[in-house]
C-alpha positions in Angstrom: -81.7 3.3 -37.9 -79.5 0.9 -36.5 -77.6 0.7 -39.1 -77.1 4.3 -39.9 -76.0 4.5 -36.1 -73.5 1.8 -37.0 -72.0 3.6 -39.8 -71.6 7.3 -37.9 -70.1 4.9 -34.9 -67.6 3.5 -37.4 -66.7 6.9 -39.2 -66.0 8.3 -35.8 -63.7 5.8 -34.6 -61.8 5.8 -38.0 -61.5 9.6 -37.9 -60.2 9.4 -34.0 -57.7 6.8 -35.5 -56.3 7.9 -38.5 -56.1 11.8 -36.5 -53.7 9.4 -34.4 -52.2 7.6 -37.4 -51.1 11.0 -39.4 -50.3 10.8 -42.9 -49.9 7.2 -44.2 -45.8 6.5 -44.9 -45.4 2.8 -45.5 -41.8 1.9 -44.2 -39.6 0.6 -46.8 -36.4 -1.6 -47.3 -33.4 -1.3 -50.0 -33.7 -4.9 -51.8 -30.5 -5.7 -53.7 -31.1 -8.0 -57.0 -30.5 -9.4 -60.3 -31.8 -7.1 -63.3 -34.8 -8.8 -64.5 -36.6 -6.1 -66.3 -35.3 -2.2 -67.6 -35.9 0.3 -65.1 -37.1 -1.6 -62.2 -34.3 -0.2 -60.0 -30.8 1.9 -59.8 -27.5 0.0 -60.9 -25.7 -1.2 -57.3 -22.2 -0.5 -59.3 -20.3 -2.2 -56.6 -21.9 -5.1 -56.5 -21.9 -5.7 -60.8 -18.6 -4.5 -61.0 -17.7 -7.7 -58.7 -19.6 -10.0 -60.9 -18.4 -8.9 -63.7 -14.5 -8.7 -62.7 -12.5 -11.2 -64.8 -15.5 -11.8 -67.6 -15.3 -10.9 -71.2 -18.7 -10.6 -71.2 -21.6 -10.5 -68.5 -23.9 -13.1 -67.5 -27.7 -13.7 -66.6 -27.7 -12.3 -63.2 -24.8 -9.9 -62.9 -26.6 -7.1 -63.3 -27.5 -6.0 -60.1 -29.8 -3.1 -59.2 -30.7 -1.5 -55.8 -34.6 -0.3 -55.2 -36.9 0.5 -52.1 -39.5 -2.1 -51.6 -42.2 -1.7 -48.6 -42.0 -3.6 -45.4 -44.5 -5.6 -44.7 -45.6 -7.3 -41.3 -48.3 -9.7 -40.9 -50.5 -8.7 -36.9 -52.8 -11.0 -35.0 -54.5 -8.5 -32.5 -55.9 -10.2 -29.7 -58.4 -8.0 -27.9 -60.6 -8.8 -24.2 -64.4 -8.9 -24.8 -65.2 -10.2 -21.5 -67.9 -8.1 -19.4 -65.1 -5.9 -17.9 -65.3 -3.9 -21.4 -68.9 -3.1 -21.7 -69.5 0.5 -22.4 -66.6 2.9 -23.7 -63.6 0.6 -23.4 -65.1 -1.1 -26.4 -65.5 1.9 -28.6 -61.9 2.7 -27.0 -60.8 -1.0 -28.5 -62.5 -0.3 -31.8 -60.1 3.1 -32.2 -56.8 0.4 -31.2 -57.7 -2.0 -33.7 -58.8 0.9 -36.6 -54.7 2.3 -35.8 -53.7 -0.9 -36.8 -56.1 -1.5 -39.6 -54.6 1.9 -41.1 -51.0 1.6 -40.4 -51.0 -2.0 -41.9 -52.3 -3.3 -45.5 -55.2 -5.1 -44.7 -54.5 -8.4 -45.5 -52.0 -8.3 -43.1 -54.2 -7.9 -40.0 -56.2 -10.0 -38.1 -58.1 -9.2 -34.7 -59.3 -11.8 -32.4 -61.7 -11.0 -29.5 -62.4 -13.3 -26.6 -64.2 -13.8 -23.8 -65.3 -17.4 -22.6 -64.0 -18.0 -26.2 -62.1 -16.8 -29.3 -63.4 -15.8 -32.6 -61.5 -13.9 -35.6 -63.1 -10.6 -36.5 -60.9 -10.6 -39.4 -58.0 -13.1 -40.5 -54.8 -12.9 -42.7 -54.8 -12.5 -46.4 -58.5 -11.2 -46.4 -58.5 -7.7 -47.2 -61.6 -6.4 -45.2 -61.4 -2.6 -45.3 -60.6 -0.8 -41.8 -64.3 0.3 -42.1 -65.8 -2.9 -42.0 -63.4 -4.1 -38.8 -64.6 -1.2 -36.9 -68.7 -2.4 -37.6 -67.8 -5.7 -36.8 -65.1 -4.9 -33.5 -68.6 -2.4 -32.6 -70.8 -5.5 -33.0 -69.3 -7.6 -30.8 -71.4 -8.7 -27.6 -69.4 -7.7 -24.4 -70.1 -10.6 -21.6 -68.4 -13.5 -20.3 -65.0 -14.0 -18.3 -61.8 -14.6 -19.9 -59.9 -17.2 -21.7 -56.8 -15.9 -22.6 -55.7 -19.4 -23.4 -58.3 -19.7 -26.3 -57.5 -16.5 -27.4 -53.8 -17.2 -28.2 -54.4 -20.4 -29.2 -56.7 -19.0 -32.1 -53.7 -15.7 -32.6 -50.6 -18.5 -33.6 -53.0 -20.7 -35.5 -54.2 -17.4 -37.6 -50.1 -16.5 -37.4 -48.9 -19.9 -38.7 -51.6 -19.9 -41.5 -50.2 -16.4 -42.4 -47.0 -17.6 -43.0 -45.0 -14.4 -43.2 -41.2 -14.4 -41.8 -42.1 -10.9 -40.5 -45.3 -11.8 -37.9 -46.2 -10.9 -34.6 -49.1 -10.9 -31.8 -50.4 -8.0 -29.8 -52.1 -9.3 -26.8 -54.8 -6.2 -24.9 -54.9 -8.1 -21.4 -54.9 -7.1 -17.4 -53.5 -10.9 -17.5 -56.3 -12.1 -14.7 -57.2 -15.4 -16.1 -60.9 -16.3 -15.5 -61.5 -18.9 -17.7 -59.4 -21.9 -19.4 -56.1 -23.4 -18.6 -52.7 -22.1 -18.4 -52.5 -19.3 -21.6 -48.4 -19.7 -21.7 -48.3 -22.5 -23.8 -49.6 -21.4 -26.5 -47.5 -18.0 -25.9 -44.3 -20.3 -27.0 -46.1 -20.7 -30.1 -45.6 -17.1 -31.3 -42.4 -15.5 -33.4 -43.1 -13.2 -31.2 -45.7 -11.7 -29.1 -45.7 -8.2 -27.4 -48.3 -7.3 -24.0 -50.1 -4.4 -23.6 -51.0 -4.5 -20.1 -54.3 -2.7 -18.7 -53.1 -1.5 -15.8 -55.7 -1.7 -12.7 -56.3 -2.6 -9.6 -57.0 -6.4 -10.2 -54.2 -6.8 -12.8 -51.8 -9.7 -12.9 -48.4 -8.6 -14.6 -46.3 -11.3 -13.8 -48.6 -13.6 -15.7 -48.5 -10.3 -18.6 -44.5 -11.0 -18.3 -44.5 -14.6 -18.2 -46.6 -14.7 -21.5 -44.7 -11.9 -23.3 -41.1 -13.8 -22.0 -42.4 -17.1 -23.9 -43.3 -15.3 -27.0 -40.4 -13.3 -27.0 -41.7 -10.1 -27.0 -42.3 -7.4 -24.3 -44.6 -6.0 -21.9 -45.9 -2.7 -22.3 -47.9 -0.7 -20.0 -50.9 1.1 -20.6 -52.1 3.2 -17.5 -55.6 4.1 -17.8 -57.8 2.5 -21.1 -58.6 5.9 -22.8 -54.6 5.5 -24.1 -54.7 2.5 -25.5 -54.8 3.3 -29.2 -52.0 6.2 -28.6 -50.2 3.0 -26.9 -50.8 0.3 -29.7 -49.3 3.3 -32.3 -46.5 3.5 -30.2 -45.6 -0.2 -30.3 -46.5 -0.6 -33.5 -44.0 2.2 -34.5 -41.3 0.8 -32.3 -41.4 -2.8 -33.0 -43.5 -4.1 -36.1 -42.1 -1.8 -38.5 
């Protein structure tokens, strides 16, 4: 029984997201390179009539063709389990991290939840199906206080095992520290790292901008918790893509 309730949880939250999500449209990029193979692109006429200006003949590599590659864009989200989330904010954070699990490819999502500590749901280069994030974000025992510290620390390590030019961290905090040191450190270690503050009436946003300022990113504010995974589309649509 439990875990038939587990599965229509999941289903639910995945339909919720991907009604959020829309159709699937991976963003793309033109790449410009040599012709290695027939057909694997258009001919960039400019740019092989400049190789080839002044040769009788052309050479390896002067071919150049033109095509539409998709953009990828490794995430590390970083997600409060302390007590503050018992009851629907979690199901709420399961629907955040299934947007991301659908707008991304999968190996290019991980999701950390904290409280007293960190722990990776799912890491980089593992492609768990958005299904089985949702089960395991639903699993997760809500207690504790929170280390925002630990969970950033874990976020750049996952990041710098990833590897990706293109990487970023999403951070779901009211940025009231209630257990470890000092989080902005370890903010310096991300490319860059974007805030979704939880706005309420115990919330710290100047910590929320300190952290974003160090990771180069941005704060963004989410007014009441039921918005959050119309927010994290948002972001995602504005600045990981």
């Amino acid at each position: 029984m439990r875990a038939y309730a587990e599965r229509l949880a999941a289903r639910a939250v995945l339909q919720r997201a991907a009604r959020l999500v829309g159709p699937l449209r991976a963003a793309t990029h033109v790449v410009r390179e040599p012709l290695a193979e027939p057909f694997t692109g258009d001919l960039d006429v400019e740019a092989t009539l400049d190789n080839l200006l002044g040769k009788r003949f052309p050479e390896d590599g002067d071919l150049i063709v033109s095509r539409r590659a998709e953009r990828r864009h490794q995430v590390v989200l970083m997600l409060d389990t302390s007590l503050s989330m018992s009851g629907e904010n979690m199901a709420i954070a399961a629907v955040a991290a299934a947007v991301l699990a659908l707008k991304l490819h999968p190996e290019d999502l991980a999701v950390v939840v904290f409280e007293d500590k960190a722990r990776a749901v799912t890491r980089l280069h593992v492609a768990d199906p958005p299904a089985e994030v949702v089960v395991r974000m639903l699993d997760q025992p809500v207690r504790g206080y929170t280390n925002i510290a630990a969970a950033l620390e874990l976020g750049a390590a996952e990041l710098e095992r990833g590897g990706d030019p293109r990487r970023s961290g999403l951070l779901i905090t009211d940025g009231v520290v209630t257990a470890g040191g000092d989080p902005v450190p370890f903010a310096h270690r991300f490319p860059r790292l974007f805030v979704l503050l939880t706005e309420d009436y115990k919330m710290d946003p100047t910590m929320c901008r300190r952290l974003a300022d160090a990771g180069h990113g941005d704060v963004f504010p989410v007014q009441a918790y039921a918005e959050l995974p119309q927010r994290i589309l948002d972001v995602a649509n504005r600045v990981l893509r």
